[in-house]
C-alpha positions as CSV (number, residue, x, y, z in Angstrom):
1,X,9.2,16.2,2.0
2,X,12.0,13.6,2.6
3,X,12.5,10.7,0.1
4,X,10.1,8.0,1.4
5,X,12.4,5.6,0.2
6,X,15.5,6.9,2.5
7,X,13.5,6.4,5.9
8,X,13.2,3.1,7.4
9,X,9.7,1.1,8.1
10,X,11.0,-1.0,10.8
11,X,7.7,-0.9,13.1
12,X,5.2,-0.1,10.9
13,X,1.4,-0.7,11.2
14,X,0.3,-2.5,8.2
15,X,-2.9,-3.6,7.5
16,X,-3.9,-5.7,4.7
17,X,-6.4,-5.6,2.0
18,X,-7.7,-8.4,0.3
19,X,-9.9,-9.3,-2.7
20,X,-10.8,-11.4,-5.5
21,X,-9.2,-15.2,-4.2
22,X,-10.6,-17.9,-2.0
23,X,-8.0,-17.3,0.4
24,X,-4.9,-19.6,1.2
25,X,-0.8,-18.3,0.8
26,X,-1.5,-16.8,-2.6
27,X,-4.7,-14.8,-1.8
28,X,-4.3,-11.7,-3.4
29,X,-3.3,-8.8,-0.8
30,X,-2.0,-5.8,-1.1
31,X,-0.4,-3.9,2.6
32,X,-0.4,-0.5,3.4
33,X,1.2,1.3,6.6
34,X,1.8,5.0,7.3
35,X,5.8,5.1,7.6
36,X,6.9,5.5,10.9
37,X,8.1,9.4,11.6
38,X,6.8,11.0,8.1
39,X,4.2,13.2,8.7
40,X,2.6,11.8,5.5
41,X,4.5,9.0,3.9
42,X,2.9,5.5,3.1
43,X,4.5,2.4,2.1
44,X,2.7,-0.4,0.4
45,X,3.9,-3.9,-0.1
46,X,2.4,-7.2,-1.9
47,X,2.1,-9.9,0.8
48,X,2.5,-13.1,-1.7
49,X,5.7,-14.8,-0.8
50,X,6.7,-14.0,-4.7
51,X,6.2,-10.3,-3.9
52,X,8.1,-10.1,-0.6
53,X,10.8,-7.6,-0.1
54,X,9.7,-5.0,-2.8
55,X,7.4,-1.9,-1.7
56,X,6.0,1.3,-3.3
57,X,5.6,4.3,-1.1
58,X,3.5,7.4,-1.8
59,X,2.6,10.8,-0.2
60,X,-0.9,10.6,1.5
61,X,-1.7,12.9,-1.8
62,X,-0.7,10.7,-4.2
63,X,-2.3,7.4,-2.2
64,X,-5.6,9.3,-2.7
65,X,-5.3,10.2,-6.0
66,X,-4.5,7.1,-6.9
67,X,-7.3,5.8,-5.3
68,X,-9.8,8.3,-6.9
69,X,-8.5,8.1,-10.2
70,X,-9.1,3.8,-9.8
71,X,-12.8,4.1,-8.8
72,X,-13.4,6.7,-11.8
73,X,-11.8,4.3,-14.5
74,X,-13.2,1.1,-13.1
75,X,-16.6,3.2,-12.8
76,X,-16.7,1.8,-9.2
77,X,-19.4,3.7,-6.9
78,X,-17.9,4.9,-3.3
């Protein structure tokens, strides 16, 4: 695969997932988006004005084993 961080995300689809705050400019909100033109690159960015500009990306893979790992360790139920 290419290096996520080489290809552009101009026109990608976030969507946003919240949790925890009562809302307002410093709710806490993670965005995710597949990368426009990988086959299965993801980048995901912290909405809070503090946060802007920096982003993580991540194989599909490594997005799900991420997330699997999480819900073990927090002993969350799926």
């Amino acid at each position: 695969m290419d290096n996520l961080y080489e290809l552009p995300v101009n026109g990608a689809k976030f969507t946003t997932y919240c949790g925890g705050n009562l809302g307002g400019d410093h709710e806490s909100c993670a965005e995710v988006a597949p990368i426009p033109g990988a086959a299965d690159g993801f980048v995901m960015r912290d909405n809070k004005p503090g946060g802007a500009g920096g982003n993580l990306r991540f194989t599909g893979s490594e997005l799900d084993s991420f997330a699997l790992r999480w819900v073990k360790d927090r002993g969350l139920t799926v």
